[in-house]
KEKOLTI-614523 format. One line per field, with one value per residue: chain; x, y, z of N, C-alpha, C in turn; residue in one letter. Coordinates in Angstrom, 2 decimals. Each point is the difference from the previous one (the first is absolute). Last residue first. Layout:
unit <- [A,...]
n.x <- [X,...]
n.y <- [Y,...]
n.z <- [Z,...]
ca.x <- [X,...]
ca.y <- [Y,...]
ca.z <- [Z,...]
c.x <- [X,...]
c.y <- [Y,...]
c.z <- [Z,...]
code <- [A,...]
//
This chain:
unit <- [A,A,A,A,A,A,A,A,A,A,A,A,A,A,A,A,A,A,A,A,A,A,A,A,A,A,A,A,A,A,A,A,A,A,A,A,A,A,A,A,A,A,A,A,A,A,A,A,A,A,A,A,A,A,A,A,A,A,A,A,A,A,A,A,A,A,A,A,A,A,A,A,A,A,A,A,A,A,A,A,A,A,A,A,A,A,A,A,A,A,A,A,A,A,A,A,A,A,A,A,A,A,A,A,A,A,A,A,A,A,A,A,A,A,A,A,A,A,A,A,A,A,A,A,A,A,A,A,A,A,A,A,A,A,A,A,A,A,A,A,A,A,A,A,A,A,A,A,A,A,A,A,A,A,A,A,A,A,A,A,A,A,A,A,A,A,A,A,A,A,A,A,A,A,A,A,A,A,A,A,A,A,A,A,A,A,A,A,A,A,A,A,A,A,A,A,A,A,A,A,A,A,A,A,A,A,A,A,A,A,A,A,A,A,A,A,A,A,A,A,A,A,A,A,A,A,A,A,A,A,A,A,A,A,A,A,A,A,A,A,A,A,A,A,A,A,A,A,A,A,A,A,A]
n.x <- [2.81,-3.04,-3.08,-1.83,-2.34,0.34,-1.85,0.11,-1.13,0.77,-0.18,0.98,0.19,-1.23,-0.83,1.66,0.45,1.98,0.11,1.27,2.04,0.08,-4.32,-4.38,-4.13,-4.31,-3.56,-4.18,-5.23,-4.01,-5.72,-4.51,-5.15,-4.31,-3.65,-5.20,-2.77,-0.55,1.39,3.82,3.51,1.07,1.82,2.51,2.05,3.69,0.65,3.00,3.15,4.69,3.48,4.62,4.32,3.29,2.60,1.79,2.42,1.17,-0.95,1.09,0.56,-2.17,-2.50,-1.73,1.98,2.48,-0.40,0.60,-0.16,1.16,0.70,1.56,2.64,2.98,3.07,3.12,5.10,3.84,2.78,-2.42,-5.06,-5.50,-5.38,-2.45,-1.25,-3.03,-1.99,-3.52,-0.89,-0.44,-1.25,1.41,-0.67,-1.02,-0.14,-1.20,-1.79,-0.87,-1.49,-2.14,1.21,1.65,-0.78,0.43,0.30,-0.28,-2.03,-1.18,2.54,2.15,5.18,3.29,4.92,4.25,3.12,2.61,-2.13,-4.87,-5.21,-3.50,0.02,0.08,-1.40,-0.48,-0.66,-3.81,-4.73,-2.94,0.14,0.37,1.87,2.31,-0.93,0.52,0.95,0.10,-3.33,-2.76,-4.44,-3.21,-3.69,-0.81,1.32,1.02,-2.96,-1.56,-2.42,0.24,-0.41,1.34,2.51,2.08,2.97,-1.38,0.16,-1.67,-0.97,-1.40,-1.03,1.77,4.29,4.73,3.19,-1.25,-0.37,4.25,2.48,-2.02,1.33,4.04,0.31,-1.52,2.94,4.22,5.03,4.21,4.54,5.03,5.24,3.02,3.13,1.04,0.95,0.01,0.46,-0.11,-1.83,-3.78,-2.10,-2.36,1.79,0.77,0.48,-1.20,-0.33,-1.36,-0.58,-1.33,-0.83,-0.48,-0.90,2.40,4.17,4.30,1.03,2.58,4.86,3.96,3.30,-0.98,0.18,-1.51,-3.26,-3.63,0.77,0.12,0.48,-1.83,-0.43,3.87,1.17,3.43,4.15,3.41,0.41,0.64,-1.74,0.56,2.90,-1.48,-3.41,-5.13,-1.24,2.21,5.27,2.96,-0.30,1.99,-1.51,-3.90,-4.13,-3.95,-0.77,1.81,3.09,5.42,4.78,1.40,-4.34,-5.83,-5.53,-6.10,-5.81]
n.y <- [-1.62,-1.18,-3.23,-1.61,-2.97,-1.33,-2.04,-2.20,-2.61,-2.90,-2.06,-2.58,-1.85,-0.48,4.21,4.68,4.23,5.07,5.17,5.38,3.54,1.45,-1.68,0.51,-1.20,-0.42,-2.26,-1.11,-1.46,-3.24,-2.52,-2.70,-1.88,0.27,3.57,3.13,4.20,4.47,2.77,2.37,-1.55,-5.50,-3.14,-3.93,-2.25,-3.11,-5.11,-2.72,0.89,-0.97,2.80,1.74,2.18,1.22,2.00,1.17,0.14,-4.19,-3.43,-4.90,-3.41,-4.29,-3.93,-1.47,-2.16,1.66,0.22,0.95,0.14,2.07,0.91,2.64,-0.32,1.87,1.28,2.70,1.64,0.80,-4.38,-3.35,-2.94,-1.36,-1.93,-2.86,-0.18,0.34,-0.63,-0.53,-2.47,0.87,1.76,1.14,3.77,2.89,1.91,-3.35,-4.54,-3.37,1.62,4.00,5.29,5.72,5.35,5.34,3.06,-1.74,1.43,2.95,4.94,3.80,1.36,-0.17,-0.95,0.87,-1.53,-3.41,-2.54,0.37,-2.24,-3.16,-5.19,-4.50,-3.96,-2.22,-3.07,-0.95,-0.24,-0.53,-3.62,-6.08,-4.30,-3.24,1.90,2.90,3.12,4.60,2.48,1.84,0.48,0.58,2.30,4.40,3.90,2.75,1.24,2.03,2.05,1.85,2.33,-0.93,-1.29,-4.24,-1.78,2.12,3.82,1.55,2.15,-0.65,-0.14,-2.33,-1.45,0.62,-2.53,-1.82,2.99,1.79,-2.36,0.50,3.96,0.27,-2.35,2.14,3.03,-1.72,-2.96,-0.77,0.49,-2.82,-1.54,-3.80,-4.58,-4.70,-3.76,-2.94,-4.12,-5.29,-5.73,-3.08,-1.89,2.39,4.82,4.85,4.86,3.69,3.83,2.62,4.88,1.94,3.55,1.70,3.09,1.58,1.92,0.76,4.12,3.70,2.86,1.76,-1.99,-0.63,4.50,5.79,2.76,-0.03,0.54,-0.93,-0.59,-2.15,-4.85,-2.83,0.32,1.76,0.25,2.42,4.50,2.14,3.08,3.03,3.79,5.58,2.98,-0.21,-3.83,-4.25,-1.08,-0.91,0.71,2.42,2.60,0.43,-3.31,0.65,4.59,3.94,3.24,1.05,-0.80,-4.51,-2.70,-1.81,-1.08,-0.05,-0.16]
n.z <- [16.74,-4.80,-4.27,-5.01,-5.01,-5.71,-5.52,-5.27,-5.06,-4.38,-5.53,-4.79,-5.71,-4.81,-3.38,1.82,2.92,2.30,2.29,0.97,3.64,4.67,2.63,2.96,3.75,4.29,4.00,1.93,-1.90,0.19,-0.47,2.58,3.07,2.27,0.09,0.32,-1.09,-1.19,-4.05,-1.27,2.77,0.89,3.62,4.24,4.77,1.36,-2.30,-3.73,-5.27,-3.44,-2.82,-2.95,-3.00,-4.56,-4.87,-5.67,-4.41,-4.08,-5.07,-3.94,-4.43,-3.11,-0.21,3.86,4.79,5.17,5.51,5.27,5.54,5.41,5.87,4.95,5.62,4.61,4.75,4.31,3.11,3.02,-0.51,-2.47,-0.75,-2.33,-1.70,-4.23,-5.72,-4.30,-5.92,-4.56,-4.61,-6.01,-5.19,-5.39,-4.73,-5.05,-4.76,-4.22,1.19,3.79,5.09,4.20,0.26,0.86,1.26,0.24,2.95,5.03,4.20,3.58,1.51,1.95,0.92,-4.59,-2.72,-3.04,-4.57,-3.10,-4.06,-1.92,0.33,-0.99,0.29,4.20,4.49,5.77,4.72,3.77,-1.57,-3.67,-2.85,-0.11,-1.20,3.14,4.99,3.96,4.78,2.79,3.85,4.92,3.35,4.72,4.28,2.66,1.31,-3.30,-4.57,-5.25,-5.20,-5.86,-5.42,-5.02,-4.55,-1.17,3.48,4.95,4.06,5.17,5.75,5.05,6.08,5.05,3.02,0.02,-3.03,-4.41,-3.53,-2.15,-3.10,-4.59,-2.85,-2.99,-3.56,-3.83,-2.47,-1.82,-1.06,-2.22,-1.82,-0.13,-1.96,-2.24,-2.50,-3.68,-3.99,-4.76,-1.99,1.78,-0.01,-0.54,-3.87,-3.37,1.24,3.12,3.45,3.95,3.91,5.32,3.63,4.95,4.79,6.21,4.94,4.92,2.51,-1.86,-0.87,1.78,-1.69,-0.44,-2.77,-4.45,-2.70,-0.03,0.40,3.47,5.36,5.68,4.59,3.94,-0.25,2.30,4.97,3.40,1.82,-2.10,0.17,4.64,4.28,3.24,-0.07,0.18,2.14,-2.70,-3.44,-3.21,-3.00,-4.07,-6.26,-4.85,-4.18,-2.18,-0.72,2.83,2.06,3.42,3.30,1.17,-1.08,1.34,0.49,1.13,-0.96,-0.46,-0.68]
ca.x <- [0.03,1.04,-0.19,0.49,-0.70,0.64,-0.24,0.25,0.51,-0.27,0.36,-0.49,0.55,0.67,-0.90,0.00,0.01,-0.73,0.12,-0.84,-0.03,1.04,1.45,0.84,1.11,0.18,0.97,1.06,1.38,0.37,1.87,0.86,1.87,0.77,0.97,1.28,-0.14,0.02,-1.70,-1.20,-0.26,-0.12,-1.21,-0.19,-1.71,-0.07,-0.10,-1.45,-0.25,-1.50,-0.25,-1.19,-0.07,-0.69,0.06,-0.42,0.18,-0.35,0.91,-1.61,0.49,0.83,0.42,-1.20,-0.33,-0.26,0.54,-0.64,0.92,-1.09,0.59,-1.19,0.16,-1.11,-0.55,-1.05,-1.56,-0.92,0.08,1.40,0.33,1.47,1.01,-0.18,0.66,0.70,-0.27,0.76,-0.78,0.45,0.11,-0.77,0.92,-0.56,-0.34,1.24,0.41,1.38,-0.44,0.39,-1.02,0.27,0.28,-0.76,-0.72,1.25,0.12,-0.37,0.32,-1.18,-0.82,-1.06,-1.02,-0.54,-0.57,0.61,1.22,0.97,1.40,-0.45,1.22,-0.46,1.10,-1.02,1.02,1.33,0.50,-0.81,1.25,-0.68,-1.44,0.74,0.76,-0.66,0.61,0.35,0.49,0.32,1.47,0.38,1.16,-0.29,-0.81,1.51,0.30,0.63,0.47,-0.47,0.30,-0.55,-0.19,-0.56,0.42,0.44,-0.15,1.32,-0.63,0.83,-0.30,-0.97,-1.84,-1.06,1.05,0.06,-1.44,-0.62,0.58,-0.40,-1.50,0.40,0.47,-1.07,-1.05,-0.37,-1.69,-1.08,-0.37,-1.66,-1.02,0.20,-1.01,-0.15,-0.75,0.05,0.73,-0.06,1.07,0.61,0.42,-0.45,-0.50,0.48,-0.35,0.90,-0.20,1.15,-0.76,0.87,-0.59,0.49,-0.43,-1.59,-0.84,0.06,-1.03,-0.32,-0.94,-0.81,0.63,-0.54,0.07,1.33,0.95,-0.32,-0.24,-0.21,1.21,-0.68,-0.99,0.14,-0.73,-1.24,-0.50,0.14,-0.65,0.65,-0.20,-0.50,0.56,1.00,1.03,0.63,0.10,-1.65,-1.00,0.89,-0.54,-0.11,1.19,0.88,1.37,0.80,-0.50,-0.22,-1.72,-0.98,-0.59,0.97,0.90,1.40,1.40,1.11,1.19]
ca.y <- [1.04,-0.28,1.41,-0.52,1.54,-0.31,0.84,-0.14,1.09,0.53,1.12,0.16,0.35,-1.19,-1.29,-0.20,-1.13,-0.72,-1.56,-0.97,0.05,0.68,-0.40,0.23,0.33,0.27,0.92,0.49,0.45,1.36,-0.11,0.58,-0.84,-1.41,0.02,-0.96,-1.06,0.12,-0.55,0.82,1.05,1.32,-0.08,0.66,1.02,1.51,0.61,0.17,0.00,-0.74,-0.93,0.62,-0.95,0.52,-0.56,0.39,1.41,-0.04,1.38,1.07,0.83,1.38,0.07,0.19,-0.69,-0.23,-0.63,0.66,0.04,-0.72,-0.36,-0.04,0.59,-1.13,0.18,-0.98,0.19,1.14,1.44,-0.10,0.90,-0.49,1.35,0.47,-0.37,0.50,-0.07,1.09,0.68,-1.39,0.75,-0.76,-0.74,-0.44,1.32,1.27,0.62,-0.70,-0.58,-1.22,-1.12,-1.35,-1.77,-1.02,1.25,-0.17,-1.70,-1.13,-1.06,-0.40,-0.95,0.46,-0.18,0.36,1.65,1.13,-0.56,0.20,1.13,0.87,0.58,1.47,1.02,0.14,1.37,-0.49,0.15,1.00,1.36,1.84,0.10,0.20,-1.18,0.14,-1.46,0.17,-1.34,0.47,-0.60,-0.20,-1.29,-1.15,-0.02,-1.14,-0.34,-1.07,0.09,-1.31,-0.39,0.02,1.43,0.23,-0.48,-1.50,-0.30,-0.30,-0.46,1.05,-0.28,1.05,-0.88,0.53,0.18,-0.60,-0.09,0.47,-0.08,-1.86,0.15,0.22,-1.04,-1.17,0.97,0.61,0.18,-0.87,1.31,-0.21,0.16,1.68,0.58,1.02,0.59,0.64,0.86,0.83,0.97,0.24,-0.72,-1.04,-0.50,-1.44,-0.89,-1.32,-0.25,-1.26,-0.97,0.02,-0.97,0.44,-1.50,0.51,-0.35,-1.38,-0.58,-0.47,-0.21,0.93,0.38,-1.25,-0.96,-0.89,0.37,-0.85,0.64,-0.12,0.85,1.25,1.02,0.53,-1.06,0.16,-0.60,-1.72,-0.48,-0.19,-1.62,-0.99,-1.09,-0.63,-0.19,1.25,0.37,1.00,-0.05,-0.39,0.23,-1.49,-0.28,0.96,-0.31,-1.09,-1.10,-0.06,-0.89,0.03,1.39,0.73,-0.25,1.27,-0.24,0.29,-0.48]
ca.z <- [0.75,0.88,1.71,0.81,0.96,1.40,1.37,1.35,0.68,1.77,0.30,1.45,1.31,0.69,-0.39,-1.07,0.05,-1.24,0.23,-0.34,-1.48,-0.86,0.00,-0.97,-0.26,-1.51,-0.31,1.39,-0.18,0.20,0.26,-0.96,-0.88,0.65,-0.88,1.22,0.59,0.95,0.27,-0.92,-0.10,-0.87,-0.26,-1.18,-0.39,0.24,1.06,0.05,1.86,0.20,1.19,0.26,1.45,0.84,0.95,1.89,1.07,1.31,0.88,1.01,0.67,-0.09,-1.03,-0.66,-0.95,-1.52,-0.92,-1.36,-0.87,-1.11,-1.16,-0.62,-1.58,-0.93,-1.38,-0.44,-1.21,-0.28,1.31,-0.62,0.96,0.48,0.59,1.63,0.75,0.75,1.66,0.87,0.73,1.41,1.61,1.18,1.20,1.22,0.99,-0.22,-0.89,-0.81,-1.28,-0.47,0.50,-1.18,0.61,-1.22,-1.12,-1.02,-0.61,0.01,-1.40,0.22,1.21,0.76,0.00,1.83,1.21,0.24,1.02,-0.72,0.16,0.11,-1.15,-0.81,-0.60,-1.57,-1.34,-0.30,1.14,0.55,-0.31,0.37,-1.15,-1.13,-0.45,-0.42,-0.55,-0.91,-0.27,-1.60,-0.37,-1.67,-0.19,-0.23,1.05,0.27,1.86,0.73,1.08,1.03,0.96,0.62,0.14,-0.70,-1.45,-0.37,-1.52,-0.71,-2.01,-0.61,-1.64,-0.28,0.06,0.33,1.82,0.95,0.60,1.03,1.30,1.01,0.79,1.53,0.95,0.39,1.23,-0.18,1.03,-0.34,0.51,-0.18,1.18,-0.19,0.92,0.26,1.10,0.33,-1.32,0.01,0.04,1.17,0.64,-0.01,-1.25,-0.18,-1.40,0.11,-1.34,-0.90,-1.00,-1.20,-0.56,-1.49,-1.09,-1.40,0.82,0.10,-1.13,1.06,-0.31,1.24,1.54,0.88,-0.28,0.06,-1.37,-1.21,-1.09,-1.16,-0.64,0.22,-0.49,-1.57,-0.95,-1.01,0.53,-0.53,-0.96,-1.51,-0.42,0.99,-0.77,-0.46,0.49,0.66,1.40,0.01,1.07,0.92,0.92,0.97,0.04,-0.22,-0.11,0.05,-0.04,-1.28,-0.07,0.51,-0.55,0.27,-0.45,0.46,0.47,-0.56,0.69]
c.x <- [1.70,-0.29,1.37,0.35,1.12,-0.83,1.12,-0.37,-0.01,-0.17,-0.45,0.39,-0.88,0.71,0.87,-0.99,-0.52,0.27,-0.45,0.48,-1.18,-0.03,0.53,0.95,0.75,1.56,0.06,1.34,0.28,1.60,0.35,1.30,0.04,1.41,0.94,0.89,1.04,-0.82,0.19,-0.88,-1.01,-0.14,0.37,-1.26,-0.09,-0.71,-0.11,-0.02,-1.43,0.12,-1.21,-0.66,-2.03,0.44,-0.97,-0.56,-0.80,0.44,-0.87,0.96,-0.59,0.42,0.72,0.42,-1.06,0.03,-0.75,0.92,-1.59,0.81,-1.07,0.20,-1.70,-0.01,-0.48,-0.52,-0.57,-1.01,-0.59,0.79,1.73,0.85,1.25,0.35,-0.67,1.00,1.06,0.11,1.38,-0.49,-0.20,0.40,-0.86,1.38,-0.61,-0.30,0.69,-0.27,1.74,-0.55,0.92,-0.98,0.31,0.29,-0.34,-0.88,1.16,-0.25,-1.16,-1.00,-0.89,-0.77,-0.85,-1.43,-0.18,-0.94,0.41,1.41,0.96,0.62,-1.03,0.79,-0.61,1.36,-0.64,0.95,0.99,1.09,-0.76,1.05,-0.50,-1.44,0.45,0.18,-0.92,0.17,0.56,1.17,0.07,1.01,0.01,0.52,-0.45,-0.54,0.86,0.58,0.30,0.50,-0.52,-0.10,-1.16,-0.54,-0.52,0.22,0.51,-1.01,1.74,-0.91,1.33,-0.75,-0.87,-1.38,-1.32,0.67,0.13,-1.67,-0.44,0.77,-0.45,-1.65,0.11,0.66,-1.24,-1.09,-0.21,-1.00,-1.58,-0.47,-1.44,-1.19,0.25,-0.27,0.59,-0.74,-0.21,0.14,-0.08,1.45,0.23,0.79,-1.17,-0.35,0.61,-0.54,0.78,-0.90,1.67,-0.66,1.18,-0.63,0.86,0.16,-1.71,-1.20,0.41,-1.59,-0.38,-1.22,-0.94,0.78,-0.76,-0.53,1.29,1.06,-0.39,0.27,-0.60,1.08,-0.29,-1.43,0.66,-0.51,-1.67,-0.70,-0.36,-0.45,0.98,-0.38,-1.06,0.36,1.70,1.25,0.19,-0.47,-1.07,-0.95,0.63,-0.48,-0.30,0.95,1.31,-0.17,0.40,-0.56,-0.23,-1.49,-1.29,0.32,1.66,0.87,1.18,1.43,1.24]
c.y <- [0.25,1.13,-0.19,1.56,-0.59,1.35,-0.46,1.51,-0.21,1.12,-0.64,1.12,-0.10,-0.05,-1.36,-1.24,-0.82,-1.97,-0.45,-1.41,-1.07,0.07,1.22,-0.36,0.09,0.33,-0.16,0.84,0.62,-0.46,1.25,0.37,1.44,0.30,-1.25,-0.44,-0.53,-1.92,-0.33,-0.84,0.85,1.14,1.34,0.48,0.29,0.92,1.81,-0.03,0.29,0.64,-0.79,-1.13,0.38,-1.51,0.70,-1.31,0.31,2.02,0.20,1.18,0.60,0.51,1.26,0.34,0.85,-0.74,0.91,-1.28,-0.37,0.28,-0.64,-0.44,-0.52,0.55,-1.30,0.32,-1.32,-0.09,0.93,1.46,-0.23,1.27,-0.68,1.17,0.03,-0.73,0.70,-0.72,0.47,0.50,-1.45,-0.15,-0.93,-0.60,-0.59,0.72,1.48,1.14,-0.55,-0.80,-1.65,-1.03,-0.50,-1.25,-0.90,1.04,0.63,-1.12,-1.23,-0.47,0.10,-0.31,0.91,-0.60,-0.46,1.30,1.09,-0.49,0.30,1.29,1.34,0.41,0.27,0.93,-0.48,1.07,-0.70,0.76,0.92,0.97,1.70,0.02,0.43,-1.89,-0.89,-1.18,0.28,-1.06,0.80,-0.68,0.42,-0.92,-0.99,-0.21,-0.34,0.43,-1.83,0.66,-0.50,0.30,0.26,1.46,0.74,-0.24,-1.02,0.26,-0.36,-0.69,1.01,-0.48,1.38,-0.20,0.92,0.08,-0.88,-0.50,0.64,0.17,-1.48,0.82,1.03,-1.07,-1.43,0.81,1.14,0.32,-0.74,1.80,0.18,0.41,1.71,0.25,1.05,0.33,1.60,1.44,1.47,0.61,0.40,-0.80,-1.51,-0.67,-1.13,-0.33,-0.54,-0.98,-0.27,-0.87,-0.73,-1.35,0.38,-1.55,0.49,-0.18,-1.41,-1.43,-0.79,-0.81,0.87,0.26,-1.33,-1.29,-0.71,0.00,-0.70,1.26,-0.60,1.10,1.17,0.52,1.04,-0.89,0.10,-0.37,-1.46,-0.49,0.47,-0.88,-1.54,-1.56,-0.22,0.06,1.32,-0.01,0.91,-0.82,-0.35,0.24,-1.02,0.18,1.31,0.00,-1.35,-1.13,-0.15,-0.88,0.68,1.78,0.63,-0.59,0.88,-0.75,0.57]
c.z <- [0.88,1.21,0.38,1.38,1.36,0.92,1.27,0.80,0.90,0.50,1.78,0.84,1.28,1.51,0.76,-0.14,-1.43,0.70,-0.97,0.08,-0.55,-1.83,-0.77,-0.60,-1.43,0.21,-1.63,-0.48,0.89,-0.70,-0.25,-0.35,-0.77,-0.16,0.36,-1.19,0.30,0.67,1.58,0.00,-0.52,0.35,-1.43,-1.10,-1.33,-0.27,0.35,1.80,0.32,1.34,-0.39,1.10,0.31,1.18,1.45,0.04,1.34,0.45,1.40,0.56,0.84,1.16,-0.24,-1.76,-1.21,-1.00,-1.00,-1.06,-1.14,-1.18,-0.93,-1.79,-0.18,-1.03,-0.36,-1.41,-0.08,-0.60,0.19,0.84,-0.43,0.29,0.61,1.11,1.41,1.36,0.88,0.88,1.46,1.25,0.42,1.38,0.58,0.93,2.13,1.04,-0.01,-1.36,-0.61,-1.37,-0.02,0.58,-0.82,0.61,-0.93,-0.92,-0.89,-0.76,0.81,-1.27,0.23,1.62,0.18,-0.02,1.43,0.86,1.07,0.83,-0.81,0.28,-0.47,-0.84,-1.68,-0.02,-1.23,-0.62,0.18,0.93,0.37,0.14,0.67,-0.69,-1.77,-1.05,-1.17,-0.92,-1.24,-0.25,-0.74,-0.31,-1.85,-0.77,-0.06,1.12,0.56,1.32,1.36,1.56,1.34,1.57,1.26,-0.48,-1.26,-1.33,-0.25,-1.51,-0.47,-1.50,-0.78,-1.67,-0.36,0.67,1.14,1.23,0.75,0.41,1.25,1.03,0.74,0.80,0.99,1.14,0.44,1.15,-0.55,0.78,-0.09,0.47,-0.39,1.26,0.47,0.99,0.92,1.17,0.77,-1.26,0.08,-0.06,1.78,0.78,0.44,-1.63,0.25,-1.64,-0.59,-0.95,-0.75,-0.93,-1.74,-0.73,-1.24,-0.40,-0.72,0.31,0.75,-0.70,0.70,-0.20,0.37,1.49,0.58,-0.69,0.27,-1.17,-1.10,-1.05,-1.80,-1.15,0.05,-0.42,-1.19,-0.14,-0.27,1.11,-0.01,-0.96,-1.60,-1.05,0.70,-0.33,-0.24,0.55,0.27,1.29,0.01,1.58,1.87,1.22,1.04,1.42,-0.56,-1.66,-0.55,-0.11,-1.22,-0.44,0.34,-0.53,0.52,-0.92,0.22,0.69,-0.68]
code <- [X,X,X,X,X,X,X,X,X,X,X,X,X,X,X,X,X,X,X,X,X,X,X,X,X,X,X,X,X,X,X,X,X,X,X,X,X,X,X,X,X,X,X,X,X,X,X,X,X,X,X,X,X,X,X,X,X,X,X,X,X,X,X,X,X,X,X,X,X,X,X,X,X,X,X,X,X,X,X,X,X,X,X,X,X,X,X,X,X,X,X,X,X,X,X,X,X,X,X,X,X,X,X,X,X,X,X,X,X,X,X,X,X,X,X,X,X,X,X,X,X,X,X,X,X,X,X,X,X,X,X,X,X,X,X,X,X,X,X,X,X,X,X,X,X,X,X,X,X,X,X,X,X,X,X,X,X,X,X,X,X,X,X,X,X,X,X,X,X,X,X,X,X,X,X,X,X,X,X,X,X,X,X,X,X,X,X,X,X,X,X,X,X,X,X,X,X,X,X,X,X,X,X,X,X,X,X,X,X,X,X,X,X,X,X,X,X,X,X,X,X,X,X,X,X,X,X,X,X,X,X,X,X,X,X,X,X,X,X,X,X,X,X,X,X,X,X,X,X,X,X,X,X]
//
C-alpha cells in the first residue's frame, strides 16, 4: 500500500500523507481505518494495540502488619508457546503435544471435554503463579520455558516461602475493556531475605484425551506452564514480609 503526498507516491509516513487513488483525491487519508495507515515506529496516535489481550503484573510488599511498603506494576510478556498451542487445539478441535512442568511431553485433544485450572489452594506449588530466583532480572523470558529454572519451595525453613492460595477475580467490563485478575500472595517467615526474579502461571488440567507421548498411556491430571515472566528488576522480600502478585489479562476493543 502506498500514499500520495503532496510530493507525490511514497510510503506513509514520509511527508504528508494527503489522498490514495489513481484518480487522485478519491479517498482521504483521514477517512482511512487507523489500521490501515498503521506504523509500528510511530507513536500511541497510530497505534491500533488497543484492540489485543494485554497482560500486567502488580507487586504488592507488605510487612507483618499489612502495611504497605512497596508496590508496583510493570507489563507482563507472559503466554507462552504452551498456551498458545491449548488455544490452537481447542479452537481447532484438533491433537497438539504440550511440555508439562516436568519436562514431559503430553499430547492433548481439544476435541474433547477438559479443564485447565489456575485456583491453586495455600500450600501447593504445583500450579497457580509460582515464583523463582533462577533468572537473571531484567532478561527476556523464554517461550518455551516450561517450568521456573529454580522454584522457591513452599516451607517456613531457609530458602523456603509460604504459597497462599490463588484466587481469581470476576470479569468486569469498564468502557472498552473487560479484565480479570489472577492473585497469590507469598509470606516469608524463613528467617532471611528471599530474591524473587521470575515469576510463572501454571495450569491443573485434566480431561482432553490427554495421553504420554513416549509410553503412549492415558494421562488423567497434569500441570502446564502457560506464561513466565521476568521482573524488571529483582524483588527482595525481606523475613516477615508478604510478597502479591497480581496477573491483570484485560481485551480492549
Amino acid at each position: 500500500m502506498v500514499f500520495v503526498s503532496h510530493g507525490g507516491i511514497e510510503p506513509y509516513p514520509g511527508g504528508l500523507p494527503v489522498y490514495l487513488g489513481p484518480k487522485g483525491n478519491e479517498v482521504y487519508f483521514s477517512e482511512l481505518p487507523v489500521d490501515a495507515y498503521y506504523n509500528s515506529k510511530n507513536g500511541d496516535i497510530d497505534d491500533p494495540s488497543g484492540v489485543q489481550v494485554k497482560a500486567f503484573l502488580t507487586f504488592k510488599i507488605t510487612d507483618a502488619n499489612g502495611t504497605v511498603i512497596k508496590e508496583w506494576t510493570e507489563p507482563a510478556h507472559s503466554l507462552n508457546s504452551n498456551f498458545a498451542t491449548i488455544i490452537w487445539a481447542l479452537w481447532d478441535a484438533t491433537s497438539a503435544t504440550l511440555t508439562d512442568t516436568g519436562g514431559t511431553a503430553i499430547s492433548i485433544n481439544g476435541a474433547s471435554g477438559g479443564a485447565w485450572a489456575v485456583t491453586a489452594p495455600s500450600g501447593n506449588t504445583s500450579y497457580g503463579i509460582l515464583i523463582g530466583s533462577g533468572a537473571t532480572a531484567g532478561g527476556t523470558p523464554s517461550p518455551s520455558l516450561d517450568n521456573l529454572v529454580a522454584q522457591i519451595p513452599q516451607g517456613t525453613s531457609s530458602g523456603q516461602i509460604e504459597y497462599g492460595a490463588v484466587s481469581v477475580s470476576s470479569v468486569s467490563g469498564s468502557g472498552q475493556t473487560t479484565s480479570f485478575t489472577i492473585s497469590r500472595s507469598f509470606t516469608n517467615v524463613s528467617g532471611a531475605t528471599l530474591t524473587v526474579t521470575e515469576i510463572g502461571l501454571a495450569v491443573y488440567m485434566t480431561g482432553f484425551a490427554m495421553t504420554n507421548v513416549s509410553t503412549h498411556s492415558t494421562v488423567t491430571s497434569d500441570y502446564f506452564l502457560i506464561a513466565y515472566d521476568i521482573p524488571s528488576s529483582a524483588i527482595s522480600v525481606q523475613n516477615g514480609q508478604t510478597l502479591t502478585i497480581t496477573y491483570t489479562f484485560s481485551v480492549t476493543t
